[in-house]
PyMOL Python script that loads the backbone (N, CA, C, O; Angstrom):
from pymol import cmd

cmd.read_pdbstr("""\
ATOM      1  N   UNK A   1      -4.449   9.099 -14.088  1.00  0.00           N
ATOM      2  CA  UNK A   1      -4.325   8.088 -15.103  1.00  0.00           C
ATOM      3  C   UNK A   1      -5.240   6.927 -14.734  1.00  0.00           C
ATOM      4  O   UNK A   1      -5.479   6.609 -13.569  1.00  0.00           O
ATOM      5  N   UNK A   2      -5.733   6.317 -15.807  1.00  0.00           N
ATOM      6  CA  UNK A   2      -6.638   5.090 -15.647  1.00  0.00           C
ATOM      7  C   UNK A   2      -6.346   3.999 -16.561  1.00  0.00           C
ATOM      8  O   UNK A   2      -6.365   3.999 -17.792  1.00  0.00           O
ATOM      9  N   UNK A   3      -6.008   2.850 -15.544  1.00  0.00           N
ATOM     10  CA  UNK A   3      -5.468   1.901 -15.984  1.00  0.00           C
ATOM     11  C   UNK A   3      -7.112   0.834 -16.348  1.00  0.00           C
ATOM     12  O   UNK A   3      -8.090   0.995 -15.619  1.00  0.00           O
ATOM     13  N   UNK A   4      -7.145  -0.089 -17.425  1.00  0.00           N
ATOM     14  CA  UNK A   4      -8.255  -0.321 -17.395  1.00  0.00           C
ATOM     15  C   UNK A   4      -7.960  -2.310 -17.563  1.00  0.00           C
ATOM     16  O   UNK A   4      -6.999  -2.914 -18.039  1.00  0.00           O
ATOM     17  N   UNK A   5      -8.889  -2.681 -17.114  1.00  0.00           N
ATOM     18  CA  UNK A   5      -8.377  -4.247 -17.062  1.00  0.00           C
ATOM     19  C   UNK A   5      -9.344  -5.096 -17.427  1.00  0.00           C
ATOM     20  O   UNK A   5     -10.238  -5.072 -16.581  1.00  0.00           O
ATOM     21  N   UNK A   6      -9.572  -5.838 -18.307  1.00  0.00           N
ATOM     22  CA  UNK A   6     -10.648  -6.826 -18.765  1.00  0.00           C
ATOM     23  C   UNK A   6     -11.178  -7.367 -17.452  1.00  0.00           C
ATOM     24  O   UNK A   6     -10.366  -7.342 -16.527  1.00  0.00           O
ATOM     25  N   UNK A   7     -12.231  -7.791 -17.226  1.00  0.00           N
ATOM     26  CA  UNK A   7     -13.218  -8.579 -16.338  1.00  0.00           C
ATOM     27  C   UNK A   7     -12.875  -9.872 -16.666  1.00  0.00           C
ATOM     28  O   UNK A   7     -13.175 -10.697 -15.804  1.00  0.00           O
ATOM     29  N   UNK A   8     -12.292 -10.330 -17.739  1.00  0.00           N
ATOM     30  CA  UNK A   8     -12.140 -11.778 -18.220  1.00  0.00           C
ATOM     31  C   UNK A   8     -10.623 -11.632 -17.586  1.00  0.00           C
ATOM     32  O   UNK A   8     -10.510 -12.529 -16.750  1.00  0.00           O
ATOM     33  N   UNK A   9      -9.354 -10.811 -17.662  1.00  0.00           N
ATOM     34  CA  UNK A   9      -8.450 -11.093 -16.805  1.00  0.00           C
ATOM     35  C   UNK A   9      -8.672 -11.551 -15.114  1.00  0.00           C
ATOM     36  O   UNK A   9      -8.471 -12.607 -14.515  1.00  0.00           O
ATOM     37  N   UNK A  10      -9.195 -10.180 -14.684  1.00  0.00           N
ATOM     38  CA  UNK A  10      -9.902  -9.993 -13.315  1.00  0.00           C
ATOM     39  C   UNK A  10     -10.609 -12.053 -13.039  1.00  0.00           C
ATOM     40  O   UNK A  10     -10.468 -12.686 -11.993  1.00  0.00           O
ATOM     41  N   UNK A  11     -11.165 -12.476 -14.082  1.00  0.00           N
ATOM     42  CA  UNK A  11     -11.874 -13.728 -13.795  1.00  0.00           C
ATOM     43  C   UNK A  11     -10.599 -14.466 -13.600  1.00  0.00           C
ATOM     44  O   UNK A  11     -10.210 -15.032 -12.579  1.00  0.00           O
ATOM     45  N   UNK A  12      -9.942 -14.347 -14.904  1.00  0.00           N
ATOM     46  CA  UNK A  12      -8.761 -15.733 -14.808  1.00  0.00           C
ATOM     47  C   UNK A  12      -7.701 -15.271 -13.613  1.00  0.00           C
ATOM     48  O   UNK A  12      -6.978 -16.189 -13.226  1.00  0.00           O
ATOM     49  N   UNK A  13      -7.530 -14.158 -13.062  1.00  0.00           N
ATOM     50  CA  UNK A  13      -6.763 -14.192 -11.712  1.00  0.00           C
ATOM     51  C   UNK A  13      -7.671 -14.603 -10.431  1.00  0.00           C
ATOM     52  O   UNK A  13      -7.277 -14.660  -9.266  1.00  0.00           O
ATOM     53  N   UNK A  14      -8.675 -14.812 -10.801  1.00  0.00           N
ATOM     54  CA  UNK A  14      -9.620 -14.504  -8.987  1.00  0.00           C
ATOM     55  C   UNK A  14      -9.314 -13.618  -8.277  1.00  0.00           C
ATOM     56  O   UNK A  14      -8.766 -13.788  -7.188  1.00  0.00           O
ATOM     57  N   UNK A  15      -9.693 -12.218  -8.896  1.00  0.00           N
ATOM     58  CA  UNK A  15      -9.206 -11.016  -8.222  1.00  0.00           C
ATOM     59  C   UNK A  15     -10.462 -10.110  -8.332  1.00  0.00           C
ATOM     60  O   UNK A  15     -11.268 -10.255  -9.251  1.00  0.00           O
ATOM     61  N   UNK A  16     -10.571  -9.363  -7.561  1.00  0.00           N
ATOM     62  CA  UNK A  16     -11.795  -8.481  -7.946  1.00  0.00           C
ATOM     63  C   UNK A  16     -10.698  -7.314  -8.005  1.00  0.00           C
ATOM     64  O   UNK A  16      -9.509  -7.362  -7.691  1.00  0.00           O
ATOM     65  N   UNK A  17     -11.657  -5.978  -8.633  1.00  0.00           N
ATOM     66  CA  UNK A  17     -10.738  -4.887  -8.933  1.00  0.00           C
ATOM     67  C   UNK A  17      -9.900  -4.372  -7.837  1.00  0.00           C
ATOM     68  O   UNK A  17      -8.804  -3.845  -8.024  1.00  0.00           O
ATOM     69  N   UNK A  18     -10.729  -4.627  -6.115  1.00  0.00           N
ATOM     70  CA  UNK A  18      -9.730  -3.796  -5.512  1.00  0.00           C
ATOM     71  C   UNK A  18      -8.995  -5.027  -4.631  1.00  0.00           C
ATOM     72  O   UNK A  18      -8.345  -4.632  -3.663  1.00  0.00           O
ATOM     73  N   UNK A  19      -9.026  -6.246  -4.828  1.00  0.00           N
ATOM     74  CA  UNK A  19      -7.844  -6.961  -4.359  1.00  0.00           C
ATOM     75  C   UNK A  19      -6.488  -6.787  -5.112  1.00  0.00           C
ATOM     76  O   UNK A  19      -5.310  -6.739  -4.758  1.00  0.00           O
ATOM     77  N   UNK A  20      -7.306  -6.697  -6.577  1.00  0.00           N
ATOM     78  CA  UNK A  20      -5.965  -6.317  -7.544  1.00  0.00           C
ATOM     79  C   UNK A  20      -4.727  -5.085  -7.206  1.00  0.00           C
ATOM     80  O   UNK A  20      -3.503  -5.165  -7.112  1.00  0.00           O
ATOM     81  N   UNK A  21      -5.849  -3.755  -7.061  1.00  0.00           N
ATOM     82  CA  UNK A  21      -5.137  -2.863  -6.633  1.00  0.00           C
ATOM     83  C   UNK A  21      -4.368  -2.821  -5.029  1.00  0.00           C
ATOM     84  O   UNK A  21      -3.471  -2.036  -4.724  1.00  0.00           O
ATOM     85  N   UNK A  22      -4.851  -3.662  -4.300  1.00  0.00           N
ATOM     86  CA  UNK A  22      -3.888  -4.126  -3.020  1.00  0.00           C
ATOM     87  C   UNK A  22      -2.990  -5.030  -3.610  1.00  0.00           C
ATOM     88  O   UNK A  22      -2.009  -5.040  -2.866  1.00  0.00           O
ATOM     89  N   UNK A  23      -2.881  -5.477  -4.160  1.00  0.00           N
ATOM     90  CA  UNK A  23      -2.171  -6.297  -4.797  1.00  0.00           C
ATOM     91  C   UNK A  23      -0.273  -5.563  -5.395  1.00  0.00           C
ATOM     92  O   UNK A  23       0.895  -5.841  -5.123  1.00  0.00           O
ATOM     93  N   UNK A  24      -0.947  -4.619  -6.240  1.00  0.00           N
ATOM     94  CA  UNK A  24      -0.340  -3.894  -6.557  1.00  0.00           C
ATOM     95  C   UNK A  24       0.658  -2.758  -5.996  1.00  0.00           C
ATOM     96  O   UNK A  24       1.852  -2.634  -6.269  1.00  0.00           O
ATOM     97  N   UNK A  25      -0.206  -1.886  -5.064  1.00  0.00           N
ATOM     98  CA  UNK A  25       0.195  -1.750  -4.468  1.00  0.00           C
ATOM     99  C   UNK A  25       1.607  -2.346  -3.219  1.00  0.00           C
ATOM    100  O   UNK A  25       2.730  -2.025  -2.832  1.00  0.00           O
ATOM    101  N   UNK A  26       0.794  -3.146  -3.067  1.00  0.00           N
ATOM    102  CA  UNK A  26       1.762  -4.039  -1.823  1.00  0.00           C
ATOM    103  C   UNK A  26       2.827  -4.383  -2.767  1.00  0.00           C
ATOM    104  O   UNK A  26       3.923  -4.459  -2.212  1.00  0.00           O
ATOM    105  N   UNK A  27       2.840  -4.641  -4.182  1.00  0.00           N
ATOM    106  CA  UNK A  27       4.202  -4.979  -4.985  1.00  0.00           C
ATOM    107  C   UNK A  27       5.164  -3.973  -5.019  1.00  0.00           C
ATOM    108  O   UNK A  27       6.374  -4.198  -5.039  1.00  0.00           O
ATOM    109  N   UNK A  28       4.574  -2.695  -5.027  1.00  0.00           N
ATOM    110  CA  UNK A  28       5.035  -1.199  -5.599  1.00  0.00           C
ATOM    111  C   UNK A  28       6.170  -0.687  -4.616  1.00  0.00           C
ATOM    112  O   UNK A  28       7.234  -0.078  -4.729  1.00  0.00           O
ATOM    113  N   UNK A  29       5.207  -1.387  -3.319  1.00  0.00           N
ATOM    114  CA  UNK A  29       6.037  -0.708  -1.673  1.00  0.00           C
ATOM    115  C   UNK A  29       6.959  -1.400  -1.663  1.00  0.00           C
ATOM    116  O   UNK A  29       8.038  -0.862  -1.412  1.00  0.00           O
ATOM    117  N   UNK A  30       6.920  -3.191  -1.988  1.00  0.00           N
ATOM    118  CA  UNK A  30       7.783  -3.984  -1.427  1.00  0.00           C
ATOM    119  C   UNK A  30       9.046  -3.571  -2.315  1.00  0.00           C
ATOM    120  O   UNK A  30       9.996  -3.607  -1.534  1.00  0.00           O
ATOM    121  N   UNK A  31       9.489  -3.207  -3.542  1.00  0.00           N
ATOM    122  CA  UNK A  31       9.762  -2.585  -4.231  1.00  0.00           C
ATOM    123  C   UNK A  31      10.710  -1.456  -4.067  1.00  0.00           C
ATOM    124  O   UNK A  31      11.756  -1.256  -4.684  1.00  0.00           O
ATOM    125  N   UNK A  32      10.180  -0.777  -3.158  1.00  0.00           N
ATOM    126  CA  UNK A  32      10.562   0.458  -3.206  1.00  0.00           C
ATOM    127  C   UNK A  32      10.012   1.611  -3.842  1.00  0.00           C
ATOM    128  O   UNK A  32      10.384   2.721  -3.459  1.00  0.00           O
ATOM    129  N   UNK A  33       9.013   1.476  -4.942  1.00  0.00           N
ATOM    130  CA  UNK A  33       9.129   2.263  -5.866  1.00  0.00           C
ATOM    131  C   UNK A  33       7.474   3.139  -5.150  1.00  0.00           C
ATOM    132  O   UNK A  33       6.968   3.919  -5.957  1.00  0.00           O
ATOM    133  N   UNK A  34       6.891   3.035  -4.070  1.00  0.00           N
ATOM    134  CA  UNK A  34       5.723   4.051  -3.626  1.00  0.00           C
ATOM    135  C   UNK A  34       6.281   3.852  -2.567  1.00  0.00           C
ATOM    136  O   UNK A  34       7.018   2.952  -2.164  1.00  0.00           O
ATOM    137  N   UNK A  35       5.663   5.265  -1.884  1.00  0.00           N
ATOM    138  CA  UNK A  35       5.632   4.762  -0.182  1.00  0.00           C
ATOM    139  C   UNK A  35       4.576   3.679   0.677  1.00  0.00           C
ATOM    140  O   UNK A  35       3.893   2.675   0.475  1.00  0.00           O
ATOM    141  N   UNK A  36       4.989   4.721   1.879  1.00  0.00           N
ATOM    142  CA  UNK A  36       3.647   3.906   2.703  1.00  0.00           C
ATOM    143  C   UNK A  36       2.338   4.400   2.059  1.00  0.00           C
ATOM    144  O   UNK A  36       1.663   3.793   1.228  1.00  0.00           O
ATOM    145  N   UNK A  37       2.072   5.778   2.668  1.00  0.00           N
ATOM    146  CA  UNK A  37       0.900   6.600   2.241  1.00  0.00           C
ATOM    147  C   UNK A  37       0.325   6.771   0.260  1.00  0.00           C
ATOM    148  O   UNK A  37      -0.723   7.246  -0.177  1.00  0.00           O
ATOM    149  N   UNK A  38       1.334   6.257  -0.391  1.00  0.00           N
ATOM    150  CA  UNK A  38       1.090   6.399  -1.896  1.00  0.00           C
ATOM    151  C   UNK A  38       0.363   5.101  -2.321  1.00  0.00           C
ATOM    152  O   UNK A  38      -0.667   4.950  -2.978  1.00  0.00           O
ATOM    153  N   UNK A  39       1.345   4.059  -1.656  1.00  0.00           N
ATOM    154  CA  UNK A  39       0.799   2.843  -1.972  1.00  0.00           C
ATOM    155  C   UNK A  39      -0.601   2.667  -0.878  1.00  0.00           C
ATOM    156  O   UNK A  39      -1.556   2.226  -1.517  1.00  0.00           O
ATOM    157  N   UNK A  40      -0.842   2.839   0.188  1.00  0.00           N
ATOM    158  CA  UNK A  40      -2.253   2.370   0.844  1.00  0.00           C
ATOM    159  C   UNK A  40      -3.000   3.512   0.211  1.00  0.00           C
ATOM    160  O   UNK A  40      -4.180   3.164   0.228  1.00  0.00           O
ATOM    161  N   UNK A  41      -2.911   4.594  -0.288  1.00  0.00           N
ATOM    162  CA  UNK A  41      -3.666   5.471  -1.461  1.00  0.00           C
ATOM    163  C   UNK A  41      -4.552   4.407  -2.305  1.00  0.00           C
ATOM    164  O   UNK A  41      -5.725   4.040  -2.238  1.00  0.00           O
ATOM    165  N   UNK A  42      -3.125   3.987  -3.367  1.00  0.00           N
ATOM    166  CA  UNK A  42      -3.751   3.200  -4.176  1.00  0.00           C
ATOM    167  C   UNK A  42      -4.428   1.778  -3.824  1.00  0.00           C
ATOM    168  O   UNK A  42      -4.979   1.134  -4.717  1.00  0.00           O
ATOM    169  N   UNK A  43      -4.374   1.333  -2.568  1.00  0.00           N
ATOM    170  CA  UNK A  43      -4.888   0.121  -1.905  1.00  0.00           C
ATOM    171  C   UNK A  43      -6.132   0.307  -1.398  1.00  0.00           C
ATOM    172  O   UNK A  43      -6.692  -0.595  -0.775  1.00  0.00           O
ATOM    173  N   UNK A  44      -6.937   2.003  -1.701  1.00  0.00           N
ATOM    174  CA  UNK A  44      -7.619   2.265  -0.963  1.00  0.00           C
ATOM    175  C   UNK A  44      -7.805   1.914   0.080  1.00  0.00           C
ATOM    176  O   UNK A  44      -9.003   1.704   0.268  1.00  0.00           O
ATOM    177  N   UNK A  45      -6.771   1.600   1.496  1.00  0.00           N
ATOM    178  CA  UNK A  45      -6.934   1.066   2.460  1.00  0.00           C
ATOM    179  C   UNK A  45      -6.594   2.030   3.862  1.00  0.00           C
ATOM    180  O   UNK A  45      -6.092   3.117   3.574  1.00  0.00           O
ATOM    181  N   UNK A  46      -6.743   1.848   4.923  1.00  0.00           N
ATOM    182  CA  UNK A  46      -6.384   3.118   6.007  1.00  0.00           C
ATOM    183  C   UNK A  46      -5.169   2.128   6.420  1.00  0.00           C
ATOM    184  O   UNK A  46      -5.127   0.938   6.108  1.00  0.00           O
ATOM    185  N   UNK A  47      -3.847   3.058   7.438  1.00  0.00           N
ATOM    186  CA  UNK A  47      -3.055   2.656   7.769  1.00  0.00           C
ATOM    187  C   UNK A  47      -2.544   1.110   8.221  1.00  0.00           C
ATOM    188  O   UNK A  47      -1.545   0.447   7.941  1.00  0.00           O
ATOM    189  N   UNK A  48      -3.790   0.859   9.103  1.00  0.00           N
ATOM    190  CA  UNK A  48      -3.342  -0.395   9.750  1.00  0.00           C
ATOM    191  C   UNK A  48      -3.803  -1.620   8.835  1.00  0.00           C
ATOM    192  O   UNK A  48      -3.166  -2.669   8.737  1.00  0.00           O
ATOM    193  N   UNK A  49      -4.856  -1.371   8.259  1.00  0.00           N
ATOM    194  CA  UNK A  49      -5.364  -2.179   7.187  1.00  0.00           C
ATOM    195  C   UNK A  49      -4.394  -2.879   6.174  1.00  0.00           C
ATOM    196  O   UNK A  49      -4.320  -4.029   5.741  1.00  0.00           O
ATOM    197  N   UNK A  50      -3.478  -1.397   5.911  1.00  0.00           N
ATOM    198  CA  UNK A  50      -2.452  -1.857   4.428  1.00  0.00           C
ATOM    199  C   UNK A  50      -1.032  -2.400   5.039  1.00  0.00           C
ATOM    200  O   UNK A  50      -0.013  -2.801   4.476  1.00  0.00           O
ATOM    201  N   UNK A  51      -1.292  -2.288   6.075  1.00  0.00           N
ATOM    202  CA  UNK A  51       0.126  -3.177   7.089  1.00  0.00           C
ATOM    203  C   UNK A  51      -0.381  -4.233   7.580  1.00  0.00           C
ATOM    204  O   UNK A  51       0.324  -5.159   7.979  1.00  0.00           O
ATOM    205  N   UNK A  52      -1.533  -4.245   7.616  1.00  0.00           N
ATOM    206  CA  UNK A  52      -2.405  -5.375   7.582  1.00  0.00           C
ATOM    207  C   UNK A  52      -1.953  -6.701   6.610  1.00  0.00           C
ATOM    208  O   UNK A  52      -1.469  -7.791   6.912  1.00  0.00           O
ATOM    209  N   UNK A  53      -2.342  -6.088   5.275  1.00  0.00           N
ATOM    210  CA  UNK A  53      -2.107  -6.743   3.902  1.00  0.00           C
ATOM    211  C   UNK A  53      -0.791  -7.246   3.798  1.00  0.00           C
ATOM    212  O   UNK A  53      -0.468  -8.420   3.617  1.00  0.00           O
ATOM    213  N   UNK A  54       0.080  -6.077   3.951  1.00  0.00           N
ATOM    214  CA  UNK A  54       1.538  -6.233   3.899  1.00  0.00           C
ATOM    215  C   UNK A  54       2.187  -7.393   4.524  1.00  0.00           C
ATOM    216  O   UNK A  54       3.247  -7.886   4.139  1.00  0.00           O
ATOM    217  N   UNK A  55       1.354  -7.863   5.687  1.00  0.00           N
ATOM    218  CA  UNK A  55       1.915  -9.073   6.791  1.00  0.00           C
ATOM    219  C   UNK A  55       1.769 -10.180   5.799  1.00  0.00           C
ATOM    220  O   UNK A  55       2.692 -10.941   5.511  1.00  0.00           O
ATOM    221  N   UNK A  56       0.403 -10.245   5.218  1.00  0.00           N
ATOM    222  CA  UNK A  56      -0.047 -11.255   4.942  1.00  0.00           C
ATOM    223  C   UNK A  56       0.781 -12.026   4.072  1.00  0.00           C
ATOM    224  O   UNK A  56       0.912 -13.246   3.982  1.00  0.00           O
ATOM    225  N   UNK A  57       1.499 -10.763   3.233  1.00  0.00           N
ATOM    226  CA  UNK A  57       2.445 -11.272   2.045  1.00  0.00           C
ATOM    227  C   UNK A  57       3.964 -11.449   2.366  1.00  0.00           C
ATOM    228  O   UNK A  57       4.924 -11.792   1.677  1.00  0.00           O
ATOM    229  N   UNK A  58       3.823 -11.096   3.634  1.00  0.00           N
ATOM    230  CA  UNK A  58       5.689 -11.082   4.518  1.00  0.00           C
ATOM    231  C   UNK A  58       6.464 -10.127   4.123  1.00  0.00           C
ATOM    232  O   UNK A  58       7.659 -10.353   3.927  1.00  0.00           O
ATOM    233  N   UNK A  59       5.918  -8.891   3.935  1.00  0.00           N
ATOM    234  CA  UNK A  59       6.741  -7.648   3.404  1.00  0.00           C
ATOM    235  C   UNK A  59       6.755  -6.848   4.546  1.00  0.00           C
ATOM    236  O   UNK A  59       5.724  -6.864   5.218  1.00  0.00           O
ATOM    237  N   UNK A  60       7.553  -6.248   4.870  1.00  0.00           N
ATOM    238  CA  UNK A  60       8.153  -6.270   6.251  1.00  0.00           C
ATOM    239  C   UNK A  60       8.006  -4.217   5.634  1.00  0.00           C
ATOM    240  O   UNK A  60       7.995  -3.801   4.475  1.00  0.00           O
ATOM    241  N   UNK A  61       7.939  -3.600   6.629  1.00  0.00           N
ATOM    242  CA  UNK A  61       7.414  -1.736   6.373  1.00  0.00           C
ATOM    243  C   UNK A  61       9.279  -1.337   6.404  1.00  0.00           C
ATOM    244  O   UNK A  61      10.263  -1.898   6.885  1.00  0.00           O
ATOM    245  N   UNK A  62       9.114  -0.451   5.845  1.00  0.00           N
ATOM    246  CA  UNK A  62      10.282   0.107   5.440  1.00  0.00           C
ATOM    247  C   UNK A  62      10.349   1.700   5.873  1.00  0.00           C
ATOM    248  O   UNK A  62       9.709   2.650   5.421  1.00  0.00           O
ATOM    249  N   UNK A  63      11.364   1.654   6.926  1.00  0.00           N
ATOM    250  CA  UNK A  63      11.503   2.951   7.807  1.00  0.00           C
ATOM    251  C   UNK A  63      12.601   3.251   8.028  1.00  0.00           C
ATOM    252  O   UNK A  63      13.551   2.739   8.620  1.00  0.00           O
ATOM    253  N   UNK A  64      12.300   4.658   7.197  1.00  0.00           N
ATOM    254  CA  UNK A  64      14.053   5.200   7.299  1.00  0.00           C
ATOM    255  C   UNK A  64      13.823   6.212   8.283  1.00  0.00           C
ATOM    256  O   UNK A  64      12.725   6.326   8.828  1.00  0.00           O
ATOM    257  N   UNK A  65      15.038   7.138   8.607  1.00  0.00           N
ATOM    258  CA  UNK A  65      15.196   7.927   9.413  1.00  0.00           C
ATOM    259  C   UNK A  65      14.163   9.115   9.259  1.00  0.00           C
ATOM    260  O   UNK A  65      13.533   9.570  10.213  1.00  0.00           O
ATOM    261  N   UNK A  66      14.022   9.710   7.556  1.00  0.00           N
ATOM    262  CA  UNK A  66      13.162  10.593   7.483  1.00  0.00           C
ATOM    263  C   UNK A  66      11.828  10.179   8.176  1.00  0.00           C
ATOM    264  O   UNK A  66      11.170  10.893   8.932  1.00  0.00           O
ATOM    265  N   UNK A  67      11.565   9.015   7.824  1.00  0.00           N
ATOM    266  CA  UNK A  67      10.488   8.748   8.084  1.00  0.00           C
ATOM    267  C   UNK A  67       9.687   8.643   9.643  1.00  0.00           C
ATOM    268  O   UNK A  67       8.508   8.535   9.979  1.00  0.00           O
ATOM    269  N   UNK A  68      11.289   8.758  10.550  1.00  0.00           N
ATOM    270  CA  UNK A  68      10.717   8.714  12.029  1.00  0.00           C
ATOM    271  C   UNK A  68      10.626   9.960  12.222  1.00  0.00           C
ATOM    272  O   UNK A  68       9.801  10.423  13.010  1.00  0.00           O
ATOM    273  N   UNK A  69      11.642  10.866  11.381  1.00  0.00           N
ATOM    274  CA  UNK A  69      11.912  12.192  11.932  1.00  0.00           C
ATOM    275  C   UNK A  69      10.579  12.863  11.428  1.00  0.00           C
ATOM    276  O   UNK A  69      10.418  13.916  12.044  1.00  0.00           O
ATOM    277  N   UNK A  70       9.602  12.633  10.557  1.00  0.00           N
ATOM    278  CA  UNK A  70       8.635  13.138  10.138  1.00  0.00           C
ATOM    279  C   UNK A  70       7.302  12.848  10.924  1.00  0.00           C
ATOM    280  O   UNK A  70       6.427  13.696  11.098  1.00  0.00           O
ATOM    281  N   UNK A  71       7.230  11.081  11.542  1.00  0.00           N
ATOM    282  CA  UNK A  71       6.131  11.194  12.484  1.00  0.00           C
ATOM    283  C   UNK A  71       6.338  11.633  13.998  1.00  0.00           C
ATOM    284  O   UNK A  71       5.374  12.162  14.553  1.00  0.00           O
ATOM    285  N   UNK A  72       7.265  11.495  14.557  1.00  0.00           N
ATOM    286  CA  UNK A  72       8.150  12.212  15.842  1.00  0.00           C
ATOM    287  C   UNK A  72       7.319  14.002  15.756  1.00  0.00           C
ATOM    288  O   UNK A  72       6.659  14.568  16.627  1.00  0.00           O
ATOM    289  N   UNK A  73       7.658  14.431  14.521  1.00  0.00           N
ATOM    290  CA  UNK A  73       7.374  15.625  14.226  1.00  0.00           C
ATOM    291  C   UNK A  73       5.768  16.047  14.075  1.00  0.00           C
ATOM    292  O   UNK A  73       5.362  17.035  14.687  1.00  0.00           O
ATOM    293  N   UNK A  74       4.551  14.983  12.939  1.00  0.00           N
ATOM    294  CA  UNK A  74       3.648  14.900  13.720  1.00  0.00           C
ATOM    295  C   UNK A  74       2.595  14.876  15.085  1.00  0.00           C
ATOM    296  O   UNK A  74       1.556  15.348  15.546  1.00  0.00           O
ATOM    297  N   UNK A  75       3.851  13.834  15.371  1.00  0.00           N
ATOM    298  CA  UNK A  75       3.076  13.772  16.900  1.00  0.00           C
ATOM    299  C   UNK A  75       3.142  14.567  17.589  1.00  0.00           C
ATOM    300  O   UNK A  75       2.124  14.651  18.276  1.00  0.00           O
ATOM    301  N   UNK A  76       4.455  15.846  17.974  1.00  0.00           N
ATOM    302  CA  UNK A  76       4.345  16.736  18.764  1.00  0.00           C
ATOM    303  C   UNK A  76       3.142  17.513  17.835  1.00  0.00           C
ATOM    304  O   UNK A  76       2.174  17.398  18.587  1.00  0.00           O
ATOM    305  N   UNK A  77       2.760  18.081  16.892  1.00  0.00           N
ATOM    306  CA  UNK A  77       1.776  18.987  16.067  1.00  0.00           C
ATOM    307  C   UNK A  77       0.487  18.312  16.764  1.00  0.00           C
ATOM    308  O   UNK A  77      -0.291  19.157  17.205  1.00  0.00           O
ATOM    309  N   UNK A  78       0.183  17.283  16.914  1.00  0.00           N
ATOM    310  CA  UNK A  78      -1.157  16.516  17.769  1.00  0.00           C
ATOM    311  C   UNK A  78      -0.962  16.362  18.965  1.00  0.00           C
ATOM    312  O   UNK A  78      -1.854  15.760  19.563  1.00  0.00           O
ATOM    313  N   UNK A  79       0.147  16.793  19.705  1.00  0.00           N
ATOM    314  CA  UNK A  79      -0.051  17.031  21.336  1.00  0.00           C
ATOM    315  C   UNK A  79       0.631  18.093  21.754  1.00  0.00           C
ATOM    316  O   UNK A  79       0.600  18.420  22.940  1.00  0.00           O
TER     317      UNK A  79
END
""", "prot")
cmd.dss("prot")
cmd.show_as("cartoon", "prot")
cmd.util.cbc("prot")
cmd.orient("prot")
């Protein structure tokens, strides 16, 4: 899906397209409603980057149990 946004909005926020979409993102997570990996998708950003962002706005990462039990589970697959 493609969301499309006037350049004259983009002006009157002082946003360029992909602050917007960090933007968004970081709303989506704080939210609840994406994850980690869905929302720094749409942030086009790599891990530490979009926890990066996330500080900036005081949104604190959200980790449930699946979520340890799934990188726990990674990490043995990489060692």
């Amino acid at each position: 899906m493609t969301i499309t946004i006037p350049d004259d909005v983009l002006n009157d926020l002082q946003l360029t397209s992909a602050e917007l979409r960090i933007e968004i993102a970081a709303y989506l997570y704080e939210k609840k409603r994406l994850s980690m990996g869905k929302a720094r998708s749409i942030a086009g950003l790599g891990l530490i980057e979009f926890q990066k962002e996330l500080t900036k706005r005081d949104i604190y990462l959200q980790i449930s149990p699946q979520d340890i039990e799934k990188d726990i589970s990674n990490l043995k697959l990489q060692g």
